[in-house]
C-alpha positions in Angstrom: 295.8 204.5 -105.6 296.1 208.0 -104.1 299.6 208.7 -101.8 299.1 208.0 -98.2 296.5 210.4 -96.4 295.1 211.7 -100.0 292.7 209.1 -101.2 289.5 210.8 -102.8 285.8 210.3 -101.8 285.4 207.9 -105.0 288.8 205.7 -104.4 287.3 205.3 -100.2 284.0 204.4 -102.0 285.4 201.6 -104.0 287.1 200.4 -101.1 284.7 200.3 -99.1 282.5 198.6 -101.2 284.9 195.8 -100.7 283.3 194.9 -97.0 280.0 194.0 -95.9 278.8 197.8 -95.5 275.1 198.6 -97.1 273.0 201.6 -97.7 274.4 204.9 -99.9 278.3 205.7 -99.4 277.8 209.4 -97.9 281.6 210.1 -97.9 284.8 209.8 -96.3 287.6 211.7 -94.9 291.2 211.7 -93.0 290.8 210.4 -89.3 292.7 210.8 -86.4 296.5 211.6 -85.9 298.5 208.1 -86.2 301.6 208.0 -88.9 301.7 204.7 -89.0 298.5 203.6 -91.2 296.0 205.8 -93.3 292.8 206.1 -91.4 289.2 207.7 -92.9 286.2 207.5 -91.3 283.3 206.5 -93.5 279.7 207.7 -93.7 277.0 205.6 -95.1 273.2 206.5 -95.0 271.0 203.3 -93.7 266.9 203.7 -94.1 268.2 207.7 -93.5 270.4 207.0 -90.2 274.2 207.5 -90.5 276.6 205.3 -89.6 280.1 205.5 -89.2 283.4 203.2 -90.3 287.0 203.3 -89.8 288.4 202.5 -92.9 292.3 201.9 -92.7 295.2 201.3 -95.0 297.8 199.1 -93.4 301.7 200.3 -93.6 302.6 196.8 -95.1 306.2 198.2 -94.7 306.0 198.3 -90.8 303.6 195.3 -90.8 304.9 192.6 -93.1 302.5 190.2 -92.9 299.1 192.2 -93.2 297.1 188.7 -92.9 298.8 187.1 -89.7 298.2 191.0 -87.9 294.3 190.8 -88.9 293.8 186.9 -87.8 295.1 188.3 -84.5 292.8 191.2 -84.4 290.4 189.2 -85.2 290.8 186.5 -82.8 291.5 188.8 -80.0 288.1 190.9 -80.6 285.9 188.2 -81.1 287.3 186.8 -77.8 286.7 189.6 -76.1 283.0 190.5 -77.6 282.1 187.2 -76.4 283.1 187.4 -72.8 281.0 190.6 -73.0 278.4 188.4 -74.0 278.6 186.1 -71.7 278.7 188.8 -69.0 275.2 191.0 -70.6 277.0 193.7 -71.4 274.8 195.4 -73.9 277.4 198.0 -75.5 279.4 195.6 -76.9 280.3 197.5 -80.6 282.0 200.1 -78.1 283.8 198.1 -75.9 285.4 196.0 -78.1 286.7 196.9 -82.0 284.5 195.0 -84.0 286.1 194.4 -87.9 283.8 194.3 -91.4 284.8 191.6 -93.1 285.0 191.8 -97.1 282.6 190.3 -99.0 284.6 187.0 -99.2 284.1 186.8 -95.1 287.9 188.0 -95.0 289.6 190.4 -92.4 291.4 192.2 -95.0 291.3 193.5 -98.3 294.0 192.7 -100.8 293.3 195.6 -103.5 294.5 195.8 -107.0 297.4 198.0 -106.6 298.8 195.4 -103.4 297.6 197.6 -100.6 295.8 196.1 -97.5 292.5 197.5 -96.1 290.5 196.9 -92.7 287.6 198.4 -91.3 286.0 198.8 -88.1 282.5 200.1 -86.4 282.8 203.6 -85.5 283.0 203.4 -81.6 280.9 206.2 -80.9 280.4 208.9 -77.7 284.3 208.5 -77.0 287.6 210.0 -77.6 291.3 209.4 -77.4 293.6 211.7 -75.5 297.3 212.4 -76.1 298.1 214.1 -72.9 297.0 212.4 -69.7 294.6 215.2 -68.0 294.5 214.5 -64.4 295.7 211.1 -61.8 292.2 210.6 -62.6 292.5 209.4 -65.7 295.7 207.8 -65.6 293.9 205.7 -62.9 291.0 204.7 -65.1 293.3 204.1 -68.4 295.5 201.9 -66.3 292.3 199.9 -65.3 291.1 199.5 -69.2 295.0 198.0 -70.2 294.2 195.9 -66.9 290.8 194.9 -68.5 291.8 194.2 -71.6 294.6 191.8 -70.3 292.1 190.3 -68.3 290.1 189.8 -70.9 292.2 188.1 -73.1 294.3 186.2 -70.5 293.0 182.8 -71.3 293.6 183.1 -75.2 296.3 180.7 -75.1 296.0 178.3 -78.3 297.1 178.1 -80.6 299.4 180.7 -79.9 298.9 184.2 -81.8 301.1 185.1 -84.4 304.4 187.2 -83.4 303.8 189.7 -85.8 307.0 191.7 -84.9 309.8 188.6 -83.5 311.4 190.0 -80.6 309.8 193.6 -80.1 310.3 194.3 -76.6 313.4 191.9 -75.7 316.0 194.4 -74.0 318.5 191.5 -74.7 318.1 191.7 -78.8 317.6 195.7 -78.9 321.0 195.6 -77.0 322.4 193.2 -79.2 322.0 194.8 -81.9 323.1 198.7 -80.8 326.2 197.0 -80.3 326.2 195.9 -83.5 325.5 199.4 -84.7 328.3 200.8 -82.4 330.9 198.7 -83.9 330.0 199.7 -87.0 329.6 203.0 -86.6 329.0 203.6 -90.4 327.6 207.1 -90.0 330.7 208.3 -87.4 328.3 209.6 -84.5 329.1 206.9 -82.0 331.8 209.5 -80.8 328.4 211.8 -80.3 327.0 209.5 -77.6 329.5 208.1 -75.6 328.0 209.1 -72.5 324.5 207.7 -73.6 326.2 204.3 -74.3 328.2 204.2 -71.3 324.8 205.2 -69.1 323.7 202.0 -71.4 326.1 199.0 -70.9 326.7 200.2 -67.3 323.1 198.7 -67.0 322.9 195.8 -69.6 323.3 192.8 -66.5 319.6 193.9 -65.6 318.2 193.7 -69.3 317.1 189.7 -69.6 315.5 189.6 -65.9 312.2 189.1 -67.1 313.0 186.8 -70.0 314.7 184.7 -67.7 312.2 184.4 -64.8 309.7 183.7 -68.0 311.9 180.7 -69.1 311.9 179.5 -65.5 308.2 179.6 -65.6 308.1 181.8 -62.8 306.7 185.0 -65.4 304.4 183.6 -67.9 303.6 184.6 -71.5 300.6 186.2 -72.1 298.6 188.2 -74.9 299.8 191.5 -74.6 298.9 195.1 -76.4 302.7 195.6 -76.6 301.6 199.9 -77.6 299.9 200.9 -74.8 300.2 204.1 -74.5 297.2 206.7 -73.5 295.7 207.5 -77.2 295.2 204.0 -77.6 292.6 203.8 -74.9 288.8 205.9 -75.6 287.4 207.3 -72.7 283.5 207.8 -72.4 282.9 211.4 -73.0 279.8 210.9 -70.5 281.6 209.0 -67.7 285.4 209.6 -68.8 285.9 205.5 -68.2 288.0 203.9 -70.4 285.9 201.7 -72.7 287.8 200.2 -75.6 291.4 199.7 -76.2 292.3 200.2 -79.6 295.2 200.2 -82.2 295.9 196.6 -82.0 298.4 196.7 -84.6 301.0 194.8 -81.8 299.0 192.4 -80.3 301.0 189.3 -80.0 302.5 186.9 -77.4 304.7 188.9 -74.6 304.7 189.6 -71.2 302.3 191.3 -69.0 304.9 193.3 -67.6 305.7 194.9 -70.9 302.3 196.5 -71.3 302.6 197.9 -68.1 306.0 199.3 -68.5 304.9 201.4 -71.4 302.2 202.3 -70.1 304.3 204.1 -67.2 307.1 205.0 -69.2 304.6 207.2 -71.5 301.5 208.1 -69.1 304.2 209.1 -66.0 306.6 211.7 -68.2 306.2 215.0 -67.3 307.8 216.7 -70.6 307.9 215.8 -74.1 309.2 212.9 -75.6 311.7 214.7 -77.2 312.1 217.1 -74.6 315.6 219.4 -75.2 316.0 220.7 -72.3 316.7 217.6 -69.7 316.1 219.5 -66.3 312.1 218.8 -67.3 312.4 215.5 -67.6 311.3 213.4 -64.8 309.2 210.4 -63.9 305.9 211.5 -61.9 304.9 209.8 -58.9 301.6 210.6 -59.0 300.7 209.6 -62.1 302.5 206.1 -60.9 300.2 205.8 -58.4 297.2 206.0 -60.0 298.1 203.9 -62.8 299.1 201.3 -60.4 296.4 201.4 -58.3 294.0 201.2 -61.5 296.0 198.5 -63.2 296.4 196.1 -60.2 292.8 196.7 -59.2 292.1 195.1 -62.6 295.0 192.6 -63.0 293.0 189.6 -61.9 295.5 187.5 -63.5 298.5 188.4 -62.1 301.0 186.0 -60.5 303.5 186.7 -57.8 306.0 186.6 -60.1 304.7 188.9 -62.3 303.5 191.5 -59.1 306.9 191.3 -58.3 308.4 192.8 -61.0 306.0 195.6 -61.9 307.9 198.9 -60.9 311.2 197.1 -62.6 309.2 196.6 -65.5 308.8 200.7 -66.1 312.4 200.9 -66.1 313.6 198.3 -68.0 310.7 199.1 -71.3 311.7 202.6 -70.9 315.4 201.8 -70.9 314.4 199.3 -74.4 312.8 202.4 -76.1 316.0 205.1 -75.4 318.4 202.1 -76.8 316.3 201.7 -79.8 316.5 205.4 -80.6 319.9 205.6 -80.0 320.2 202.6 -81.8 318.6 204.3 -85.0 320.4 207.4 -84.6 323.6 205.4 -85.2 322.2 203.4 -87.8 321.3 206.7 -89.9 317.9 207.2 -88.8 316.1 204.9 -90.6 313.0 203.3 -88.4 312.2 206.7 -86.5 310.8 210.0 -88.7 312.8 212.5 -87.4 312.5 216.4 -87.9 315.7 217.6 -87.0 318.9 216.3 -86.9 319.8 214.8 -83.9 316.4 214.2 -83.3 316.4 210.5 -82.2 319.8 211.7 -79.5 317.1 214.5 -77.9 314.4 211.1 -77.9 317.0 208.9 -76.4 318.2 211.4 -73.7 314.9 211.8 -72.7 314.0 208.3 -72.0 317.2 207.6 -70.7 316.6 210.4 -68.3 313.6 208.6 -67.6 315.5 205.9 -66.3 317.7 207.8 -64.0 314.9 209.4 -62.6 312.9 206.0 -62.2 316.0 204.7 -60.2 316.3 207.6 -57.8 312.4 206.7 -56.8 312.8 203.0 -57.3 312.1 202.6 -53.3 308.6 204.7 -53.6 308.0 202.7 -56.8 308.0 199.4 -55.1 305.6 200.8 -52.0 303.1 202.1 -54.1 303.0 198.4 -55.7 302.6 196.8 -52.6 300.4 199.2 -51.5 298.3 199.2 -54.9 298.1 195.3 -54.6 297.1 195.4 -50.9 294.2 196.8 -51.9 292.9 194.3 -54.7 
């Protein structure tokens, strides 16, 4: 098989061929802008009409256990296609992914040279963004997150597979930059001293949430665990969000993590591995509307969980700046970086983040309570 990103128009058509796809294979071609998996999108001609496929190699390097991920895809989409059902909703193929199974009624295929494929229905008349455009649409992509939790909140057993153990517990991620500070095996701990200080002078705040879930007061959920705005598509006609996507990550977790990130990367007002720190701040604006659009779908929410929902934008964006720094001390080795240095400039950033979350924690909290008061 062809390197990552450079299979040919005959390799795509034997893979294809794989799945339940019929007419003429038309061709195929490099989709989209994710580094994680190899995407295409593939053409067939049906009685002359031309339909559209994802077709996707899975980084089995990132994602171990290819099978587990696509029994949780598939669970969650079929879950969700059949409360659309249920509801009339007539669009169905674009509000929901939709997977081909292979020919053996499988979610993945297992090819010859030990790659994993799945493919999708092209969800057509939308797009994804990477830079949030207006309030506007940070309003209605924190309503689709909302949605799709909504959707999925009573998908409870058997439980889904944890596909990564641990991704967003603050606890473990400190844990183990500790770990990596002791060692110190590439010498650069001496290079971040203030960003660990800004770290452990915060770490009594980091298992709040685990521990008001293992009171039973926050509960697990089904959560997107990657939710930031490209993995929403917004209607080109209306700009509503209509299907989340990249479900790579979804897995048991907390409510409040999906929110979190959805903050920590929709409310940034410079790049995430902004240089020069003075741009580097938390909007308000952008909170607001993705509050107000996330509680106004949030049916599920508990008052455990509402209570916690500006805290949670701090603490996942706190998780993220010690996993970079983390990496950086470990020699780089989860995180491509360009430069050197390049995961200190990622965790300064988010870190930055935090400081600037705390300094408007009070307006956080009001435009909760107001965003709730209105559901």
């Amino acid at each position: 098989m062809a390197e990552l990103g450079k299979a040919t128009p005959e390799e795509l058509k034997g893979i294809a061929s794989a799945f339940q796809v019929y007419g003429d294979f038309v061709g195929g071609c490099p989709y989209g802008s994710g580094h994680i998996n190899d995407t295409y999108q593939i053409t067939y001609s049906v009685g002359g009409a031309k339909m559209h496929y994802l077709l996707q190699r899975i980084n089995h390097h990132v994602f171990t256990q290819p099978q587990n991920v696509q029994q949780n895809i598939l669970r969650v989409t079929r879950h969700i296609a059949a409360k659309l059902r249920a509801q009339g909703v007539e669009d169905i193929s674009r509000r929901t992914l939709t997977l081909i199974l292979t020919r053996e009624g499988e979610p993945v295929h297992h090819d010859d040279a030990g790659n994993w494929w799945r493919m999708y229905v092209f969800v057509e008349g939308a797009k994804t963004y990477d830079q949030i455009q207006s309030a506007h649409q940070a309003e209605l992509v924190g309503e689709a997150f909302a949605d799709f939790q909504n959707m999925v909140s009573d998908l409870t057993d058997p439980r889904l597979h944890e596909t990564i153990p641990h991704f967003h517990d603050t606890v473990r991620r400190f844990e183990t930059l500790q770990q990596a500070i002791q060692k110190d095996a590439f010498n650069r701990a001496k290079d971040v001293r203030e960003e660990i200080a800004f770290v452990e002078a915060r770490s009594d705040t980091f298992g709040r949430l685990l521990e008001r879930c293992a009171k039973g007061e926050i509960p697990e959920r089904v959560t997107h665990n990657d939710t930031k705005l490209n993995n929403v598509m917004l209607d080109d006609a209306t700009g509503r969000g209509i299907c989340v996507i990249d479900l790579d990550t979804v897995m048991p977790g907390l409510a409040l993590y999906d929110f979190g990130d959805m903050c920590r990367t929709s409310t940034a007002n410079a790049a995430e591995d902004e240089r020069d720190l003075s741009k580097v701040y938390s909007r308000m604006d952008m909170f607001e509307a993705l509050a107000k659009g996330y509680c106004r779908g949030a049916k599920f929410l508990t008052a455990g969980e509402k209570e916690e929902l500006a805290f949670s934008a701090r603490l996942i964006t706190m998780t993220i700046g010690i996993r970079f720094l983390t990496d950086y001390l470990q020699g780089d080795v989860y995180f491509n970086v360009k430069r050197p240095g390049h995961n200190v400039d990622r965790c300064r950033t988010q870190l930055k983040m935090v400081r600037s979350m705390e300094e408007q924690a009070e307006q956080m909290e009001a435009i909760v309570k107001a965003a709730l008061a209105t559901v």
